[in-house]
N, C-alpha and C positions, 0 to 999 in steps of 0.2 A: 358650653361653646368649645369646640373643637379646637386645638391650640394650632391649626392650618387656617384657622379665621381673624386670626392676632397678630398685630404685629408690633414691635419695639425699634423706638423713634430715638434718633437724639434731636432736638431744637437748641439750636441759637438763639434767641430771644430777645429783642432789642427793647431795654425797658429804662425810662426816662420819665421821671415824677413830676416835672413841668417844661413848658418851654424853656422857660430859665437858667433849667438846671440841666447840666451837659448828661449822655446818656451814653448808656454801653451794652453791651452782648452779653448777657448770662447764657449758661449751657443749663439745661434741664433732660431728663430722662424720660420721654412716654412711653409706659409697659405697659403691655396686653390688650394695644389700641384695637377696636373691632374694625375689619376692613369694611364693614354697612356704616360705618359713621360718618357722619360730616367731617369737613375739617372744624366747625365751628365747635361740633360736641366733640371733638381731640381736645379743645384746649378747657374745654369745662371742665376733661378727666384729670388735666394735665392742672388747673386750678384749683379743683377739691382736694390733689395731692398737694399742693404748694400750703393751702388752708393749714391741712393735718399739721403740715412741718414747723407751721410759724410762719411761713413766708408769703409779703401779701401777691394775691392771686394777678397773673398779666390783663390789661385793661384794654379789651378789645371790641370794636363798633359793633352792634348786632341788632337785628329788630323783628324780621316777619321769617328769614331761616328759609324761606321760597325763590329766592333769586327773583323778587319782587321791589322789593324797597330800596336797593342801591346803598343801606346802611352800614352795608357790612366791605370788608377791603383792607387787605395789607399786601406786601410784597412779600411773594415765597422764593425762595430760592432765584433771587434777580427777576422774579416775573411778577406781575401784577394780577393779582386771583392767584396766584400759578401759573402751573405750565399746560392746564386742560384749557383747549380754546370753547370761546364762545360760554362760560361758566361764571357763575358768580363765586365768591369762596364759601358760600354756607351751602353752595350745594357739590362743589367741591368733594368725593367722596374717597376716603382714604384709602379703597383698594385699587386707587390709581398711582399709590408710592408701593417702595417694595421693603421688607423687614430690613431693620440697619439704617436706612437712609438717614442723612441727616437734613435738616431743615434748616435754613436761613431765615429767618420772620422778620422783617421790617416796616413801619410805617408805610405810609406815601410819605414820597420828600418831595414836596415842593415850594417854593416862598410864599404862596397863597393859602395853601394850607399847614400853619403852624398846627406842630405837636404839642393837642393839650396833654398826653398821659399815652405811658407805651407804645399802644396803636393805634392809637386813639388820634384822630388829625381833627382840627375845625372845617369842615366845609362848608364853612356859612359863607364864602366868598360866592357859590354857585345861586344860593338864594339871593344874594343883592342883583347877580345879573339877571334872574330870573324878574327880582322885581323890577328894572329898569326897561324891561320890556316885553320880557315872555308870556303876554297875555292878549286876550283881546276886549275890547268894553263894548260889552253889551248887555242888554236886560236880563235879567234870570229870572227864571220862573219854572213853569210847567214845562219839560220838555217838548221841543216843537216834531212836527210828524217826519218822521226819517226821510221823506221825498221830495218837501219843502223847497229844498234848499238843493239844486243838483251841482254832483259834484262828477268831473269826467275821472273813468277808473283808474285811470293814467295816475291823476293827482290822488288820487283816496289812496290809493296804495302805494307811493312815495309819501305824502303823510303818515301813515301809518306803520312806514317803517324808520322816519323819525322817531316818530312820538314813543318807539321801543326805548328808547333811549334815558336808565333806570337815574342817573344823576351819580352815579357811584363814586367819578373822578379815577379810575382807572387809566379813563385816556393823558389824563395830566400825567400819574405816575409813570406813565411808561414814553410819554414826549424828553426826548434831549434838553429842550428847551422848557419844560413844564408848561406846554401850551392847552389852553381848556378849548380849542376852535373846534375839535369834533362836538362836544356838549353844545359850545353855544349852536353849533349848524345845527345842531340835529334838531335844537330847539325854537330857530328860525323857521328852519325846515317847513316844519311839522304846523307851523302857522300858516307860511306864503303858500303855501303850496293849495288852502281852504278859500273858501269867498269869502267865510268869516273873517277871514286874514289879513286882504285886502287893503282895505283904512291905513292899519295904521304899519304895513311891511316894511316901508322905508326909512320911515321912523323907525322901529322897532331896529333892524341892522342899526342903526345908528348910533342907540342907545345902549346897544346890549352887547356889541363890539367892544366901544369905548368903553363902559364900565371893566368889559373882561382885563384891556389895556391899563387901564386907571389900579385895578387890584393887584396887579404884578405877575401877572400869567403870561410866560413868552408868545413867541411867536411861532408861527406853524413851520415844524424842520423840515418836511417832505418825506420823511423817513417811513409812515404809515403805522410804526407803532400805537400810535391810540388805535388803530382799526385793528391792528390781531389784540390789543388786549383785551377791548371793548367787553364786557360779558352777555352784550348784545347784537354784537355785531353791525352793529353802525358803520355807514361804508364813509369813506372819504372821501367820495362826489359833492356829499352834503357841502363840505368847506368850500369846494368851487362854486356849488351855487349858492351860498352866505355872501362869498365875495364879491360875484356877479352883483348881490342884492345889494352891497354895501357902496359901492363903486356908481350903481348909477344912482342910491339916493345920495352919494356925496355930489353929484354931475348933475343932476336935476332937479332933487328933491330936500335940500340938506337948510334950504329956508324954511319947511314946512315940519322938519321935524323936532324943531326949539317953540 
């Protein structure tokens, strides 16, 4: 490998052994990083060195490396993924920093999602809102035939650009307020918008609102940061029509959803 393919990193590194226990900023050295590499394989190289030294390795969220799963997330240099729009950080690719740079690496901070370890957050607050609503009840079985059920393209494709929407909590990280309201819309969305959906929408806002509420996630700043950090790009209409949804099941429908 050509030493014009390499580059040498300083990171800041924000590591923190429990919620518990107050946390702080190491400095660490990354040499002879490949610019083909993930951000997520920098800190593997940057952990196998830490191994050699004695020192335990940074504990960070990881799982499919595809900009698939939404498992992966911290804050680089004050950005959420970074500073590449529309990216997740495992595909985040390191010939987008230049040799020298230094790194800032931080959790997500927000009060919903407590720091179990370095960068490691709990986002199991997103799964309880998901179970208090994000679904719809119906029989499962054999898939039914694609044409069954017509859907106008209009809505299939405001659905469907919902339903991009990986669960990562980027859009928290990067809210003033640590507001999760792009997530839940995108996940109302991606319901109301189906016939399948129908039943139970008003309920659904209902429920999946106020759980967001109930877990300590603010409220929406107007600022649109969860929309540039989104590594989906999730637009911010969605929130306007969550709200629309939420507004007339509390005005019309708000007996039927208890």
């Amino acid at each position: 490998m050509s030493e014009s393919n390499t580059i040498h990193l300083t990171l800041r590194v924000w590591r923190q052994p429990n919620a518990a226990t107050p946390g702080r900023f190491e400095t660490y050295e990354a040499t002879n990083i490949s610019t083909e590499m993930s951000f997520l394989e920098m800190l593997d190289v940057v952990n196998d060195q830490l191994a050699l030294n004695g020192i335990e390795p940074i504990a960070f969220d990881h799982d499919c490396r595809e900009g698939i799963c939404g498992a992966c997330g911290c804050v680089v240099n004050g950005q959420a993924h970074g500073h590449l729009k529309g990216t997740t950080l495992c595909q985040l690719h390191m010939r987008h920093f230049r040799d020298g740079d230094t790194l800032v690496i931080e959790p997500f901070r927000a009060k919903a999602f407590p720091i179990i370890k370095d960068l490691v957050v709990d986002r199991s607050a997103f799964d309880q809102i998901i179970q208090a609503g994000g679904y719809i009840s119906v029989k499962t079985g054999s898939a039914p035939e694609a044409s069954s059920i017509l859907v106008p393209k209009k809505n299939a494709d405001l659905a469907m650009d919902a339903a991009a929407c990986i669960g990562c909590g980027a859009c928290v990280a990067a809210c003033p307020n640590s507001s999760a309201m792009l997530f839940v819309s995108a996940k109302i969305n991606h319901l109301g918008q189906l016939p399948q959906g129908q039943p139970e929408r008003y309920r659904r806002a209902i429920h999946m609102i106020e759980k967001m509420d109930e877990l300590g996630f603010g409220n929406c700043s107007n600022h649109l940061e969860c929309e540039a950090a989104c590594p989906k790009e999730i637009q911010f209409v969605n929130i306007g029509r969550m709200n629309r949804d939420y507004i007339i099941a509390k005005l019309f429908h708000n007996e039927e959803a208890f």
